[in-house]
C-alpha positions as a Markdown table, in Angstrom:
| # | Residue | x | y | z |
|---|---|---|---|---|
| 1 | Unk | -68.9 | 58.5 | 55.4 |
| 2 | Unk | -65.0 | 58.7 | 53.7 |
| 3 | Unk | -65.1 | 59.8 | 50.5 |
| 4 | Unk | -62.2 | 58.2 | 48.4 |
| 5 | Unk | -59.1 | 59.8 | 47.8 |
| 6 | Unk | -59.7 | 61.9 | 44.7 |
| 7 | Unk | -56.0 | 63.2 | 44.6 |
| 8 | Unk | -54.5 | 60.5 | 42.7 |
| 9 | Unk | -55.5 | 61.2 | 39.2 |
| 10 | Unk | -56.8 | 58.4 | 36.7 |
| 11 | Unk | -53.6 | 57.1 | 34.8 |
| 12 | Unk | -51.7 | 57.0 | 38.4 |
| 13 | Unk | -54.2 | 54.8 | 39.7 |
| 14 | Unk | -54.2 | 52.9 | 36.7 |
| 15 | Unk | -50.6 | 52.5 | 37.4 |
| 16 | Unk | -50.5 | 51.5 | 40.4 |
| 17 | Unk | -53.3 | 48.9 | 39.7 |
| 18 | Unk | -50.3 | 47.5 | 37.8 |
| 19 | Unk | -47.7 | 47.1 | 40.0 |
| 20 | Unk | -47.5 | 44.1 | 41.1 |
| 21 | Unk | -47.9 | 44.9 | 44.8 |
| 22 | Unk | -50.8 | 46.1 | 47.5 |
| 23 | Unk | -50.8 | 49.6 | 47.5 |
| 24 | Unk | -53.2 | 51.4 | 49.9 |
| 25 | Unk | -53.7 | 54.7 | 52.1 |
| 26 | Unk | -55.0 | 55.4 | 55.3 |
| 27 | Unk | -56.3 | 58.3 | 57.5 |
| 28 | Unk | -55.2 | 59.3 | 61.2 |
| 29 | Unk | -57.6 | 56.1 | 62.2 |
| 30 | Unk | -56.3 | 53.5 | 60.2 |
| 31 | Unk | -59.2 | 53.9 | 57.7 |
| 32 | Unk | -59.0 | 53.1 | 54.1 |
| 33 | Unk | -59.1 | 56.4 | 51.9 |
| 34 | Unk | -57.5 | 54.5 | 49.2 |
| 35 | Unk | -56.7 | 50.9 | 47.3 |
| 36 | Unk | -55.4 | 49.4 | 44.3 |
| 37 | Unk | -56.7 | 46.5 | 42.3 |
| 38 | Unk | -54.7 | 44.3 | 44.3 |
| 39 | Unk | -55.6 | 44.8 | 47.2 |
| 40 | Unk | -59.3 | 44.4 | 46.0 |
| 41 | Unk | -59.1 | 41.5 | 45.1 |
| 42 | Unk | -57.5 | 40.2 | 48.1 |
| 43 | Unk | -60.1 | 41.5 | 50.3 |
| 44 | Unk | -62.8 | 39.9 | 48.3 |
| 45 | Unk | -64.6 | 43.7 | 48.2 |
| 46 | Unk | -64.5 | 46.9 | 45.5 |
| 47 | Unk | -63.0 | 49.8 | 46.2 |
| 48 | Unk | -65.9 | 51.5 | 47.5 |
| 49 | Unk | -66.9 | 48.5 | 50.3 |
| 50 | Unk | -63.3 | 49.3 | 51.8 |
| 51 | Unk | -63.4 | 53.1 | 52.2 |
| 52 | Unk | -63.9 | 54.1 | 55.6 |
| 53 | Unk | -63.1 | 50.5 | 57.1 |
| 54 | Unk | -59.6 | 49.9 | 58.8 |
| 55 | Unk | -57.9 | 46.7 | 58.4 |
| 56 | Unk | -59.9 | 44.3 | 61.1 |
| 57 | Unk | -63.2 | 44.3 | 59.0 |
| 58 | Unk | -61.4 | 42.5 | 56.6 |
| 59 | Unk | -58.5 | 40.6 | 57.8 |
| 60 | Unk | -58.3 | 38.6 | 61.3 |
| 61 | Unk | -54.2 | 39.1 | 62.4 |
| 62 | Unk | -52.8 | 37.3 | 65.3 |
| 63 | Unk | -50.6 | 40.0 | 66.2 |
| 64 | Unk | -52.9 | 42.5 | 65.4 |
| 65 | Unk | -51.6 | 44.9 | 69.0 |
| 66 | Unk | -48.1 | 44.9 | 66.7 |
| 67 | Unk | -49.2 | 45.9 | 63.6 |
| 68 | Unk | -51.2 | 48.8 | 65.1 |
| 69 | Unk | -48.3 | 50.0 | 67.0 |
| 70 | Unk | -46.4 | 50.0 | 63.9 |
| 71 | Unk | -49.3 | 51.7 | 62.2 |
| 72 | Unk | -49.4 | 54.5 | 65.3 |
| 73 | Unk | -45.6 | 54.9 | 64.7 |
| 74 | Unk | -46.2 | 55.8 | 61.4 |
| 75 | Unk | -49.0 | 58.5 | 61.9 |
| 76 | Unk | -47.7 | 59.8 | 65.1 |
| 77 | Unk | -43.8 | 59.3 | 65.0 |
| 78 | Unk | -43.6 | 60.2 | 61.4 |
| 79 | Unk | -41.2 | 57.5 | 60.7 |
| 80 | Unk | -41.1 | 54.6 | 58.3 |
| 81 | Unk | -41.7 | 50.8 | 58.8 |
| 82 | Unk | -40.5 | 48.1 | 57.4 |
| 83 | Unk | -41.6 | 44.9 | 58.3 |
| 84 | Unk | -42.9 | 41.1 | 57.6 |
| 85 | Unk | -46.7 | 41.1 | 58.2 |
| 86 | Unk | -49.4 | 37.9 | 58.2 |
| 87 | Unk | -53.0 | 37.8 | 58.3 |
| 88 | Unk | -56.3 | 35.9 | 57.5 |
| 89 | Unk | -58.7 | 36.9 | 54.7 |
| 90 | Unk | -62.2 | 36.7 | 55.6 |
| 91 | Unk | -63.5 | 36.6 | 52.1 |
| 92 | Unk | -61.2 | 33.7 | 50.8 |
| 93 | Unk | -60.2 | 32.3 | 54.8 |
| 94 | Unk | -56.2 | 31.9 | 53.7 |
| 95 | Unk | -53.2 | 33.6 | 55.3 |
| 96 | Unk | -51.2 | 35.4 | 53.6 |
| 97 | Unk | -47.9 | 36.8 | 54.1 |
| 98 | Unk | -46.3 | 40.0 | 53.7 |
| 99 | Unk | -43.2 | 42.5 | 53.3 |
| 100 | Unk | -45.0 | 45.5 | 53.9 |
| 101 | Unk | -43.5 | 48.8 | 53.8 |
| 102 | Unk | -45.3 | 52.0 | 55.6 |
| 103 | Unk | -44.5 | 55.7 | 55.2 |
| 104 | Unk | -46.5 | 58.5 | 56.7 |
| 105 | Unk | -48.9 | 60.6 | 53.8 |
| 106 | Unk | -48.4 | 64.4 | 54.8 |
| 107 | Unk | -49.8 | 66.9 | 52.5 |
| 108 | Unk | -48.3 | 70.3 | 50.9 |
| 109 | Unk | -47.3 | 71.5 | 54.0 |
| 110 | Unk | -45.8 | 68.8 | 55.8 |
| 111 | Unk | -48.2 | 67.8 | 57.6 |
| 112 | Unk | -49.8 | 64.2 | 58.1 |
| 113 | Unk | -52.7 | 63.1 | 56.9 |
| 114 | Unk | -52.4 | 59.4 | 57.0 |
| 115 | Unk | -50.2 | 56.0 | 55.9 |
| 116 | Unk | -49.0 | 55.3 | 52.8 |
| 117 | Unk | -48.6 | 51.2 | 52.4 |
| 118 | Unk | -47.3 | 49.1 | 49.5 |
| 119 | Unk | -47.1 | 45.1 | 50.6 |
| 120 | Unk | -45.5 | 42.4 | 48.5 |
| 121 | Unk | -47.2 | 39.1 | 48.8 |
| 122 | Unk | -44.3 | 36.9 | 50.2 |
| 123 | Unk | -47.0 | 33.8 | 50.9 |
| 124 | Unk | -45.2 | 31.7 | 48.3 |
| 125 | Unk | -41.4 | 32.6 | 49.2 |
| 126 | Unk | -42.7 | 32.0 | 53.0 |
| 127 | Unk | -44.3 | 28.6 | 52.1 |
| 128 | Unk | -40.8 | 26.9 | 50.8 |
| 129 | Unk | -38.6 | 28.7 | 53.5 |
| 130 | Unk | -41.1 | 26.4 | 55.6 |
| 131 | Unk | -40.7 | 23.8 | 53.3 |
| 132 | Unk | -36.7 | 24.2 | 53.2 |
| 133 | Unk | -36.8 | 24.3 | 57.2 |
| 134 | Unk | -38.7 | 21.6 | 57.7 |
| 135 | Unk | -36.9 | 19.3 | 55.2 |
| 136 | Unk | -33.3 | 20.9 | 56.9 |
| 137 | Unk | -34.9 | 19.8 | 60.3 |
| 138 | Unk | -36.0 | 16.7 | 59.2 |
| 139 | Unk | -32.8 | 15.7 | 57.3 |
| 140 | Unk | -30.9 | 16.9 | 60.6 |
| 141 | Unk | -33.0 | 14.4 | 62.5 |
| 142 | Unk | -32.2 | 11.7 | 60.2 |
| 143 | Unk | -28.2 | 12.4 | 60.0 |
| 144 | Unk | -28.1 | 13.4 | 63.4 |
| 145 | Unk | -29.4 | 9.7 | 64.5 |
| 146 | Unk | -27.8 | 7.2 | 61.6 |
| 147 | Unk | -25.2 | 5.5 | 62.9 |
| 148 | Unk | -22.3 | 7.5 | 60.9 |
| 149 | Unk | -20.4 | 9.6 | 60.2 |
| 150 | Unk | -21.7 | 12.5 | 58.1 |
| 151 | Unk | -19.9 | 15.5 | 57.1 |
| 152 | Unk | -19.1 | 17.7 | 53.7 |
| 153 | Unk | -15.9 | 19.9 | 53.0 |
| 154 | Unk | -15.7 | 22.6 | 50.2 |
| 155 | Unk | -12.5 | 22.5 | 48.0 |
| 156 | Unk | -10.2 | 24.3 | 50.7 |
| 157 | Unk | -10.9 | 21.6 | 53.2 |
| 158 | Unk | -12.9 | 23.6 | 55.2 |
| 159 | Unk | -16.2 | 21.7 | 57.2 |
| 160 | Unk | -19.5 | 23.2 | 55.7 |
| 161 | Unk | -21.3 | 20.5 | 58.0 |
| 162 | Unk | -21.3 | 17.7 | 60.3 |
| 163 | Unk | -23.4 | 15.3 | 62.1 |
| 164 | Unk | -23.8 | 15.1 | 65.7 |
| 165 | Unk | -21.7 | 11.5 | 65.6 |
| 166 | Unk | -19.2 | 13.6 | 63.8 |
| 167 | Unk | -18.7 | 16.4 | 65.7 |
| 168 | Unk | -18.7 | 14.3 | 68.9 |
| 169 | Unk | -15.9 | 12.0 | 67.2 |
| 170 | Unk | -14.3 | 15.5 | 66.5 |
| 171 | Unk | -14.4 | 16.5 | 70.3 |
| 172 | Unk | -16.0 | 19.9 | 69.2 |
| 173 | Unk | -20.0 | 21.4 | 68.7 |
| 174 | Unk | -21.3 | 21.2 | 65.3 |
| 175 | Unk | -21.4 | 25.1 | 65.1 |
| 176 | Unk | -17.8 | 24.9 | 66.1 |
| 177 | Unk | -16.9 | 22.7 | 63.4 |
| 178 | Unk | -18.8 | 24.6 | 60.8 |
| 179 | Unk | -16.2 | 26.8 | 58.4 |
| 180 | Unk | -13.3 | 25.7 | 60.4 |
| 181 | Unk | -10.2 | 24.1 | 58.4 |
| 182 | Unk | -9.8 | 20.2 | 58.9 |
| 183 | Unk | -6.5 | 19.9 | 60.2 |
| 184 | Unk | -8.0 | 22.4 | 63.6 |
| 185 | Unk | -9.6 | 18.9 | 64.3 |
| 186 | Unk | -8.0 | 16.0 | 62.6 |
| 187 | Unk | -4.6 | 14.9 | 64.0 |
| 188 | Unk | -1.5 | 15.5 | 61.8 |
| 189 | Unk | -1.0 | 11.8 | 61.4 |
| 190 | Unk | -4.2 | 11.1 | 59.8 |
| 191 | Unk | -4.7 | 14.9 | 57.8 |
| 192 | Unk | -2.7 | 13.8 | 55.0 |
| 193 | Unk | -4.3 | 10.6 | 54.3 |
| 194 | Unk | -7.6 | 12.7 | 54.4 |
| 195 | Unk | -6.6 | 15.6 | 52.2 |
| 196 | Unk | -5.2 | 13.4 | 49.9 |
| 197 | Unk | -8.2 | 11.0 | 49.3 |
| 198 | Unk | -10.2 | 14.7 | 49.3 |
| 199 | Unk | -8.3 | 16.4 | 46.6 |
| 200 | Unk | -8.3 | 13.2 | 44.4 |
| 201 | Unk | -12.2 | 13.4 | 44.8 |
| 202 | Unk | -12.7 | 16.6 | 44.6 |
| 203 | Unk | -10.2 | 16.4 | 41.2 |
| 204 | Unk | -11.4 | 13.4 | 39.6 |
| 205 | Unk | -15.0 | 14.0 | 40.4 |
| 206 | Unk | -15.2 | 9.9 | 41.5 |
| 207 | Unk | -16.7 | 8.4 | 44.1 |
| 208 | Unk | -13.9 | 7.3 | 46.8 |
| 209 | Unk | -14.5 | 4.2 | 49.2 |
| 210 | Unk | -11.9 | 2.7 | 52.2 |
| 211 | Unk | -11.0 | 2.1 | 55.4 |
| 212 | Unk | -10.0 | 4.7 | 57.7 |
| 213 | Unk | -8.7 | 5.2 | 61.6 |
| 214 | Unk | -9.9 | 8.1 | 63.0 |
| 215 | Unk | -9.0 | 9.4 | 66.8 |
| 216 | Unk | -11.8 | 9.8 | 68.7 |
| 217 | Unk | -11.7 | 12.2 | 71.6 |
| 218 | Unk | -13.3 | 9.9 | 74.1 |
| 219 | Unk | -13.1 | 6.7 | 72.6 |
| 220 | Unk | -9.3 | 6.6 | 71.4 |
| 221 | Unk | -8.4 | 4.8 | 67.8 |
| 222 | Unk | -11.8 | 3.6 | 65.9 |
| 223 | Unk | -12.2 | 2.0 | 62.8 |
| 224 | Unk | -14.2 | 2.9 | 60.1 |
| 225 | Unk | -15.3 | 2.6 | 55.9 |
| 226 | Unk | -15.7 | 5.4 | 54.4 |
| 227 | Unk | -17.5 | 6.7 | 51.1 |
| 228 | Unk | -16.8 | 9.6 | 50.0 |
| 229 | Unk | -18.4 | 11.8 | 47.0 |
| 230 | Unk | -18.0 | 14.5 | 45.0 |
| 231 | Unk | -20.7 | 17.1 | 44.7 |
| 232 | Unk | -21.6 | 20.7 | 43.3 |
| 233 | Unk | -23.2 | 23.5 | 45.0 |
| 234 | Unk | -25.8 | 25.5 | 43.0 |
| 235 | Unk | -23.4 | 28.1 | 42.8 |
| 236 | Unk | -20.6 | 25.8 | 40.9 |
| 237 | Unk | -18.4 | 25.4 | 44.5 |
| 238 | Unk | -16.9 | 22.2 | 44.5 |
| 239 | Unk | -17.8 | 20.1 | 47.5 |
| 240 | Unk | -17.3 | 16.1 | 49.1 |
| 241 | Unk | -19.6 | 14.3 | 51.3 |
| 242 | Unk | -18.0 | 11.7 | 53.7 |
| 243 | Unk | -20.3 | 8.9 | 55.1 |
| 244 | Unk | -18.0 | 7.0 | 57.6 |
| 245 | Unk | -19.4 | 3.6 | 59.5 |
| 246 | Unk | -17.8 | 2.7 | 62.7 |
| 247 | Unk | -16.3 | -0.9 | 61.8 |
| 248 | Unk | -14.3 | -1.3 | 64.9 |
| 249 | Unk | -16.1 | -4.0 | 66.5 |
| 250 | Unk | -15.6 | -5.9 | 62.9 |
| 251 | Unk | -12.3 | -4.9 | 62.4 |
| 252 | Unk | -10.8 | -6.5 | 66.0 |
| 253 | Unk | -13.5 | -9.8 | 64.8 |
| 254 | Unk | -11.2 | -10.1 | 61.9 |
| 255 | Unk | -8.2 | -9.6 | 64.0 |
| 256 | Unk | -9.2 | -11.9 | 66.3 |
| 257 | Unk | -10.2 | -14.7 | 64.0 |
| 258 | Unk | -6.7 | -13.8 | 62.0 |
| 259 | Unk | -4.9 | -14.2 | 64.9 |
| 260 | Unk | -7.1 | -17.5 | 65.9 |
| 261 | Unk | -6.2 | -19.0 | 62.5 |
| 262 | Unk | -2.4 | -18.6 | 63.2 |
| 263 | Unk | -2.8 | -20.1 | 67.0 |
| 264 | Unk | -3.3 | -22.8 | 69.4 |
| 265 | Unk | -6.1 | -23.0 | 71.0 |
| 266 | Unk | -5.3 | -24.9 | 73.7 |
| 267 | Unk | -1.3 | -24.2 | 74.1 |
| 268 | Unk | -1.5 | -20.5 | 73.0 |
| 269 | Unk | 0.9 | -20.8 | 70.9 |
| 270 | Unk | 1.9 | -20.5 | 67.1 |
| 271 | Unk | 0.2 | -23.7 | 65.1 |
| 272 | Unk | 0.7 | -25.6 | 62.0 |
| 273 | Unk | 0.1 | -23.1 | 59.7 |
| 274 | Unk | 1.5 | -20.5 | 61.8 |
| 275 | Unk | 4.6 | -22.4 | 62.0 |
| 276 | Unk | 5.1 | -22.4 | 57.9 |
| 277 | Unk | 4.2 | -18.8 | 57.2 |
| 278 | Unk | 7.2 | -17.7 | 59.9 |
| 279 | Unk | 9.6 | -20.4 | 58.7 |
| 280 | Unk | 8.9 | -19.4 | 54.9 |
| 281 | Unk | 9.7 | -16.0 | 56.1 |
| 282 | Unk | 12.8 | -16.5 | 58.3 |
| 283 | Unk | 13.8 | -19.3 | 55.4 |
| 284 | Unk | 13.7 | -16.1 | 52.9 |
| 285 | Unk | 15.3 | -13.7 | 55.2 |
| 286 | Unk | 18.6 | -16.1 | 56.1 |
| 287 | Unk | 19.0 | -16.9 | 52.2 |
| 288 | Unk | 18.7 | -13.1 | 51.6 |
| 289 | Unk | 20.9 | -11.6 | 54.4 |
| 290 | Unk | 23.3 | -14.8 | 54.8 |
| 291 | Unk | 22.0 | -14.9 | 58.7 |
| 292 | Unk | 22.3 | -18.2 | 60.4 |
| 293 | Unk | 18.9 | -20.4 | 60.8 |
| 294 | Unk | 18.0 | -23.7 | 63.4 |
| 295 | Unk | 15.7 | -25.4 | 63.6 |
| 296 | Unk | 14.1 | -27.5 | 67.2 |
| 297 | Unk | 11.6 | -30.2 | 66.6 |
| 298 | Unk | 10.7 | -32.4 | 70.1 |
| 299 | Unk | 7.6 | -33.7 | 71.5 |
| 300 | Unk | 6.3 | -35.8 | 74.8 |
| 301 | Unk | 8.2 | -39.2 | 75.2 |
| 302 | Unk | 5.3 | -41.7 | 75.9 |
| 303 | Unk | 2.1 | -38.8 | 75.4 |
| 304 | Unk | -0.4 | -41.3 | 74.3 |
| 305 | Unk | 0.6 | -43.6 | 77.9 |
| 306 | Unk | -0.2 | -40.2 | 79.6 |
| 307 | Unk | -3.6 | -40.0 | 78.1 |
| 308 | Unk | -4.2 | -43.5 | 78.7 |
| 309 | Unk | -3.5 | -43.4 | 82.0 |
| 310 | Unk | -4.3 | -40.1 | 83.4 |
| 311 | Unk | -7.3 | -38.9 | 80.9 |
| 312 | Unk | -7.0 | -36.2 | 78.5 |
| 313 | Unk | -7.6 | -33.6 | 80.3 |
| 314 | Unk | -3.9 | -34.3 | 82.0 |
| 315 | Unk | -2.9 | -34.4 | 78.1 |
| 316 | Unk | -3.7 | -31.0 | 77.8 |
| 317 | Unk | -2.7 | -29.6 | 80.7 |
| 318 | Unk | 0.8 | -31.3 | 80.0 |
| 319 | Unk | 1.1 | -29.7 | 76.3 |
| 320 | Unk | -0.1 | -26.2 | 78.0 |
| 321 | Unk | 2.3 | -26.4 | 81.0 |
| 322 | Unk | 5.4 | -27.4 | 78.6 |
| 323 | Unk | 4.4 | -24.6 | 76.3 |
| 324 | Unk | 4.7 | -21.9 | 79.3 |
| 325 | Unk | 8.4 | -24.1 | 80.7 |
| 326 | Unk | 9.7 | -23.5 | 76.4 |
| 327 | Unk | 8.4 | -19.5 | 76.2 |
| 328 | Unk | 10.2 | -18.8 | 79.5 |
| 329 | Unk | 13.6 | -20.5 | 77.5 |
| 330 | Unk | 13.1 | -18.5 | 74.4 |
| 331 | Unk | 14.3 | -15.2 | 73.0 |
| 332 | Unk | 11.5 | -12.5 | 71.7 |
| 333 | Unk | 12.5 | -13.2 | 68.2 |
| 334 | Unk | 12.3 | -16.9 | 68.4 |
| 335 | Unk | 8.9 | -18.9 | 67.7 |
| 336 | Unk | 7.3 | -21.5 | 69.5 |
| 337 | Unk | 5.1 | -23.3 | 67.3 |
| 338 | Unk | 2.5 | -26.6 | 68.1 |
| 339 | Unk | 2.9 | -28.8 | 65.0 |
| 340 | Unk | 0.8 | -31.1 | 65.8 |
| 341 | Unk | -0.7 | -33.5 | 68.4 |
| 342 | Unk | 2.1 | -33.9 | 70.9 |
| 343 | Unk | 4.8 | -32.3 | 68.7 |
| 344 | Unk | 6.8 | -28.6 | 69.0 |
| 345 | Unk | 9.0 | -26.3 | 66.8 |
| 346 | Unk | 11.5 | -23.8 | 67.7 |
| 347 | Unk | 12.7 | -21.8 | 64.9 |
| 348 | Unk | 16.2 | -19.8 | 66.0 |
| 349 | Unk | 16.8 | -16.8 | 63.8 |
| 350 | Unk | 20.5 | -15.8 | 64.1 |
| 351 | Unk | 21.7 | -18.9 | 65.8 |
| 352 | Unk | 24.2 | -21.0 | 65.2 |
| 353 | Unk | 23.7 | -25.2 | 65.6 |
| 354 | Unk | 25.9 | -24.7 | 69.1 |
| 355 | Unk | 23.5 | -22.7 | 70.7 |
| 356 | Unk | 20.5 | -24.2 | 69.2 |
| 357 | Unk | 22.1 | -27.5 | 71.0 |
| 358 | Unk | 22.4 | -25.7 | 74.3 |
| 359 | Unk | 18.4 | -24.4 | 74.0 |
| 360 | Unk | 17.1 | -27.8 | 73.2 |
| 361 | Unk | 19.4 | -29.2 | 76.4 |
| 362 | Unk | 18.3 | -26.7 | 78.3 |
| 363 | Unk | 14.6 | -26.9 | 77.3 |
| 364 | Unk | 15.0 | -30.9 | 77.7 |
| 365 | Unk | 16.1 | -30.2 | 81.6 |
| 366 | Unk | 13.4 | -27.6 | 82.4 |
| 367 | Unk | 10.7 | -30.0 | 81.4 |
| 368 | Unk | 12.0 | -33.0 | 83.1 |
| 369 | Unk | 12.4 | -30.3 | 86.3 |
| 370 | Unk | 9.0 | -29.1 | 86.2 |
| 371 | Unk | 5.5 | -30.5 | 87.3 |
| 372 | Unk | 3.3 | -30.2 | 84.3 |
| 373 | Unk | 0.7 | -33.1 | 85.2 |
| 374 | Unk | -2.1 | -33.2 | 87.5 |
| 375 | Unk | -1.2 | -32.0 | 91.4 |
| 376 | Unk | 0.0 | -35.1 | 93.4 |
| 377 | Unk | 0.3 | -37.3 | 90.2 |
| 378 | Unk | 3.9 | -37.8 | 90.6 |
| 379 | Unk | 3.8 | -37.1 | 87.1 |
| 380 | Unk | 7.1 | -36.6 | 85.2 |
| 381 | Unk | 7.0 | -36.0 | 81.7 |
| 382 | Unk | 10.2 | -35.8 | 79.5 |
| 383 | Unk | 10.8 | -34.8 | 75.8 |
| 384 | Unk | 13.1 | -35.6 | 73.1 |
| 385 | Unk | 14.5 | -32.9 | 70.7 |
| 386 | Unk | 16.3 | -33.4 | 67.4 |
| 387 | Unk | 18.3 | -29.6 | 66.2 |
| 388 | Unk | 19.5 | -28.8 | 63.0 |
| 389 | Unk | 20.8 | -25.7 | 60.9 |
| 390 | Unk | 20.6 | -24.4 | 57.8 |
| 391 | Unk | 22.9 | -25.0 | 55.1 |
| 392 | Unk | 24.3 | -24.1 | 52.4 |
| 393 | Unk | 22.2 | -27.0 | 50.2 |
| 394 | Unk | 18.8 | -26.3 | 51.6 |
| 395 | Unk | 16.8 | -25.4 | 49.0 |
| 396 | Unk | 13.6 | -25.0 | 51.0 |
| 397 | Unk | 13.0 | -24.9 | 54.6 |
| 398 | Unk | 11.2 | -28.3 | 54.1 |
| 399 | Unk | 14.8 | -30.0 | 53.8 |
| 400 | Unk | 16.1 | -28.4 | 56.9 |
| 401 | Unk | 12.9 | -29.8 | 59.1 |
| 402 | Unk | 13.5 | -33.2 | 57.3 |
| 403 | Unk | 16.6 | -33.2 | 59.0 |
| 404 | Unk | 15.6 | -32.0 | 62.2 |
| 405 | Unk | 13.0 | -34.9 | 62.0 |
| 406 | Unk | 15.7 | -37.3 | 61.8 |
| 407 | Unk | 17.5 | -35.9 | 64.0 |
| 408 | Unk | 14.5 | -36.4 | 66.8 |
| 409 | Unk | 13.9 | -39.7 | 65.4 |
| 410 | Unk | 17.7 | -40.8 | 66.7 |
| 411 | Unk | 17.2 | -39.3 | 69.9 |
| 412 | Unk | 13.5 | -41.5 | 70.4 |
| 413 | Unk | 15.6 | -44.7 | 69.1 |
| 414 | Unk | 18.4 | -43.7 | 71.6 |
| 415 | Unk | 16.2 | -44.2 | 74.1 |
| 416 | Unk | 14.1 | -40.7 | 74.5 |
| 417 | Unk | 14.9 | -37.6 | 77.0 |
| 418 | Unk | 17.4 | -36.5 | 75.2 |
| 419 | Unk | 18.7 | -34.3 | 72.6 |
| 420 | Unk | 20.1 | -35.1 | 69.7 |
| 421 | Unk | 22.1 | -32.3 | 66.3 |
| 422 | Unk | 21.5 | -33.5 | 62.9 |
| 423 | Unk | 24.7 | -34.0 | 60.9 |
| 424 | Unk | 25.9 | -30.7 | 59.6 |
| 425 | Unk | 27.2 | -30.3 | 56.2 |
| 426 | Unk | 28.3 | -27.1 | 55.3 |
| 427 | Unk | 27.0 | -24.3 | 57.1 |
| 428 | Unk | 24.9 | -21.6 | 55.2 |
| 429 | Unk | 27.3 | -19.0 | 56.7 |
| 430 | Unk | 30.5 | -18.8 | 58.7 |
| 431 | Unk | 28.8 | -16.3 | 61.2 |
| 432 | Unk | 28.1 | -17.4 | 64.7 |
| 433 | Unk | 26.0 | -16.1 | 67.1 |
């Protein structure tokens, strides 16, 4: 039998039943000599059940080969250990954790006797770092898999995180990214867009919502709508979160159906209200830089006898066909436009009523020249084209088509297949083309 150790003296050991940690000695075979209040109660046994007994009468420990290496180290090596420890109480059947500390007991002379151990109870502060893991992984699984992009800069616009979307998007790792400044990743082109929606966040401390373009490394130029917010670390850093959803697919929808709304569908072509919005515009621009304006209105001599006779589907492929014979005529700047049914426009930016002439003669031969029906129809279509040019009483485009219109109307009345200029006043500008 151990007797206890008698050389701690009664207010000591009343002491260190107060300190707040497990404080406990040992002889050259791991046996209990000595142990606080603490460590008591922890066991589930007094004082005098745990003299003589090491450790494993009391405690199951999965690593239990480390901790009596560490323990050997102690008595043998003479050195001190620090370490986290873990084990199962029998008495109460709950693991606990532990930052124990262990420093070899040597008497007057030096010599060892035993261990010395003080362990702080760390169960609590181990139980939310597992909680705090296991909601990090959990959110990382979650941000990691929504479609978006995820990421948060402090004030400097440095990355603290991103997702995996992000970082892909980025072209670099997530722990590449992390504490690296924005404009390593970001092309110059789109970084001061981005700083400056971050710095008025950041600033203001209000929540920031738009569309964006960012450059993806493998996927080129996507589209995206971003929210971004202002937040505040516990330490008082200012921070911004950025939550960007990939939009591209809707983006080139509403492109598509924008550019739909402005076309043809069977021509191709510019349509009706295609055809105002660019003569509102070219209208405005003539008035406003005294540039010359014309105007080409013509459509199929005899279109409904074609359907009639042929079907519709010849129709159309006569109104596509003579659509292809004008674009090949035209100049980039000029617009072909559909009108309506079997009618055409031509607005002529910088042209003078001369060369607008020539254009509708030479657009009136081409069609006559070309086979635009049905193969082996014998086919041959022809149009008739009535020019004008702006002048200097136009108060609206509208009066420059009107005379256009009439000018078109001449050349059906002269007999069609032909061209025909509207009478000119005077001319909006002496320039010629």
């Amino acid at each position: 039998m151990i007797a206890p150790d008698v050389s701690l003296t009664v207010p000591f050991r009343l002491l260190l039943d107060e300190v707040g940690a497990f404080v406990y000695t040992t002889d050259l075979k791991g046996r209990y000599t000595y142990a606080n209040r603490l460590v008591c109660e922890l066991l589930g046994q007094p004082l005098e059940a745990l003299i003589g007994y090491d450790f494993s009468h009391f405690v199951d420990i999965g690593e239990e080969g480390v901790l009596r290496e560490a323990d050997r180290q102690v008595i043998e090596e003479g050195i001190t250990i620090e370490q986290e420890e873990s084990n199962l109480i029998h008495a109460t059947g709950e693991m606990r954790h532990y930052w124990s500390v262990k420093k070899p007991l040597r008497d007057a002379s030096g010599n060892i006797l035993g261990l010395l151990g003080i362990s702080y109870d760390i169960s609590e502060k181990k139980r939310l770092e597992d909680q705090v893991r296991e909601q990090k992984s959990l959110l990382d699984t979650v941000l990691d898999n929504v479609d978006a992009l995820v990421y948060m800069k402090d004030a400097e616009h440095r990355f603290v995180y991103t997702n995996r979307k992000m970082a892909a998007v980025l072209g670099h790792s997530q722990q590449d990214i992390a504490g690296h400044m924005d404009e390593e990743f970001v092309p110059p082109e789109q970084l001061s867009q981005f700083r400056e929606i971050d710095d008025r966040t950041i600033v203001s401390g209000e929540r920031y919502t738009g569309e964006h373009i960012y450059p993806s490394a493998h996927e080129g130029e996507r589209f995206y709508w971003s929210v971004v917010v202002p937040w505040m670390d516990v330490r008082g850093g200012r921070k911004l979160i950025g939550v960007s959803t990939d939009i591209t697919e809707l983006h080139d929808l509403r492109i598509e159906l924008e550019r739909q709304s402005r076309t043809d569908h069977l021509t191709g072509v510019g349509n009706r209200r295609s055809f105002y919005e660019n003569a509102q515009r070219e209208f405005a621009r003539s008035r406003r830089h005294n540039t010359l304006l014309s105007f080409i209105t013509f459509d199929i001599d005899h279109f409904k006898q074609i359907n009639d006779i042929y079907g519709h589907s010849a129709g159309d492929e006569v109104l596509h066909g003579l659509a292809d014979v004008c674009l090949a005529a035209l100049r980039r700047e000029d617009t072909l436009v559909r009108t309506g049914g079997e009618e055409f426009g031509v607005l002529l930016p910088d042209t003078d009523i001369v060369s607008a002439f020539a254009l509708a003669e030479r657009i009136r031969v081409l069609v006559k020249q070309a086979l635009l029906g049905p193969k082996d129809s014998g086919l041959q279509v022809s149009v008739s084209l009535g020019v004008a040019m702006l002048s200097q009483e136009d108060t609206s485009f509208d009066t420059l088509y009107l005379r256009a219109d009439r000018a078109l109307y001449e050349a059906k009345r002269g007999g069609r297949d032909r061209s025909v200029m509207a009478n000119m006043r005077r001319p909006a500008t002496d320039r010629r083309s």
